[in-house]
Steps between C-alpha positions, in 0.01 A plus 500: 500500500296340226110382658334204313120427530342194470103541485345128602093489381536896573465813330704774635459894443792720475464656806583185648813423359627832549391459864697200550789632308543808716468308815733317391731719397475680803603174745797406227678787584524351887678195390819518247568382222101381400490392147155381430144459622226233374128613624225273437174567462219202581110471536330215582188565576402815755855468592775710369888417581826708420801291542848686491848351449783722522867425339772668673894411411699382837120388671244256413164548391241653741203356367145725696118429452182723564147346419143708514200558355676761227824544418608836631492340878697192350732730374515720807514178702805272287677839488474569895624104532855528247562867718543282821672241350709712355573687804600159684744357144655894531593399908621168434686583229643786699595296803571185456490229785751311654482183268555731195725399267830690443697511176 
């Protein structure tokens, strides 16, 4: 899985990146077949926002935000977010509904 970061009027440390990229490489192996993740990184102000879009092949893109004071709670936050999404795209995907279409 290749992680991209975007840093928007922000400066961020090392530790941070490798943070994010463990998280996520930690959630991508509960969903198959994930080939990329965008993180962005933005400050306006006192407030810092982490913004997370995940490319997987067969699902679309589960897109999660987190927004504090400092970025390791954004992180923490946008990272908790994509888990639960993820959870709910893994149980759709496994059961579909009714109105699912067949090939």
């Amino acid at each position: 899985m290749e992680v991209v970061f975007h840093a928007h009027n922000a400066i961020i440390s090392d530790r941070m990146k490798q943070r994010a990229s463990r998280g996520l490489l930690k959630l991508s192996k509960r969903l198959d077949r994930v080939v990329d993740a965008l993180v962005r990184f933005h400050q306006d102000g006192p407030i810092r926002r982490v913004e997370i879009r995940l490319n997987a092949a067969g699902h679309r893109d589960i897109i999660a935000e987190g927004s504090s004071r400092y970025y390791g709670p954004a992180l923490r936050t946008a990272l908790t977010h994509l888990e639960s999404q993820m959870s709910r795209e893994k149980r759709e995907t496994k059961h579909p509904g009714p109105d699912a279409v067949r090939a």
